[in-house]
C-alpha positions as CSV (number, residue, x, y, z in Angstrom):
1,X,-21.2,-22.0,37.6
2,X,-21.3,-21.8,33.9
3,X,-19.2,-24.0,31.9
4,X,-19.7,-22.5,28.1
5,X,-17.0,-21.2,26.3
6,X,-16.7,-18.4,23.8
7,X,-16.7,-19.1,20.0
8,X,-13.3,-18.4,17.9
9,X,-14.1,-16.1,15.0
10,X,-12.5,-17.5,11.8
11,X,-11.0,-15.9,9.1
12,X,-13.3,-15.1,6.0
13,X,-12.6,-17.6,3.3
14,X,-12.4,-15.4,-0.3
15,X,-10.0,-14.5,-2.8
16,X,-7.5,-12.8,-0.7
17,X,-7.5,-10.4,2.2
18,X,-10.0,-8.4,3.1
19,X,-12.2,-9.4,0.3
20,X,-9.9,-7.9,-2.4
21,X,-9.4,-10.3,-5.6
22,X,-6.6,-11.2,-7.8
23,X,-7.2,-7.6,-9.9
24,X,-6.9,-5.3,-6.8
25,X,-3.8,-7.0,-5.9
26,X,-2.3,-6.6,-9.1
27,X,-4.0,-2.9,-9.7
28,X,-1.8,-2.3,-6.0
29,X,1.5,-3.9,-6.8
30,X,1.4,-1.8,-9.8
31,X,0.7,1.4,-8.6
32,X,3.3,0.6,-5.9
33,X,5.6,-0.3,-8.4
34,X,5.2,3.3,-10.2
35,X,5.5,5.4,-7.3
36,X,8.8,3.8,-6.1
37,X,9.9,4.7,-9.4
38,X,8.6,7.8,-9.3
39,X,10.3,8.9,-6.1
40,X,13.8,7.3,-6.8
41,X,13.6,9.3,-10.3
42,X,12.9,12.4,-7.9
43,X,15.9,11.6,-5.4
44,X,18.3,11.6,-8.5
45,X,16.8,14.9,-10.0
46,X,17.0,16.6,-6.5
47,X,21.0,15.3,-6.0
48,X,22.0,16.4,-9.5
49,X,20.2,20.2,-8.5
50,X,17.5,20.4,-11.4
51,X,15.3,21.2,-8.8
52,X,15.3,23.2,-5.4
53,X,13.8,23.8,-2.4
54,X,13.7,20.6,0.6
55,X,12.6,16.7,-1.3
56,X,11.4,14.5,1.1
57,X,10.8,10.9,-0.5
58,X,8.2,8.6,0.8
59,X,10.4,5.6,-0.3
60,X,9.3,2.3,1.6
61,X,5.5,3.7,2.3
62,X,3.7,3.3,-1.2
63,X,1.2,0.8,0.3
64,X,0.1,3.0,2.7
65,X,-0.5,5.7,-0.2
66,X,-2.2,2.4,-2.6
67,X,-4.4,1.1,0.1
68,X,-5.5,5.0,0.8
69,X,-6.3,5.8,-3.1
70,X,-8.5,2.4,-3.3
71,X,-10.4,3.6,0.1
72,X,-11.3,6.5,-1.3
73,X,-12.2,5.0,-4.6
């Protein structure tokens, strides 16, 4: 009967997550920052009618649409 037992993998040590430093994290909140703004500017064009047609806002999911930009990048 073998007694070994298996290895935990630790967490890389870096900057921050993922391997991403102090400048990507900034570069995200940022761009988050401008595409809340963005959208709540577009919800208050679309209540007051400037524009028509259906507005969906993607309010609460701009770090899915940051972390996608810097993959791609």
């Amino acid at each position: 009967m073998s007694t070994k037992t298996a290895k935990k993998k630790s967490a890389p040590k870096g900057g921050g997550e993922a391997g991403h430093g102090k400048e990507t994290h900034l570069r995200w909140f940022k761009d988050m920052l401008l595409m809340r703004r963005f959208e709540e500017k577009c919800g208050q064009l679309y209540t007051m009618q400037k524009f028509g047609g259906f507005c969906h806002l993607y309010i609460g999911q701009e770090a899915i649409l940051a972390g996608m930009v810097t993959a791609i990048r």
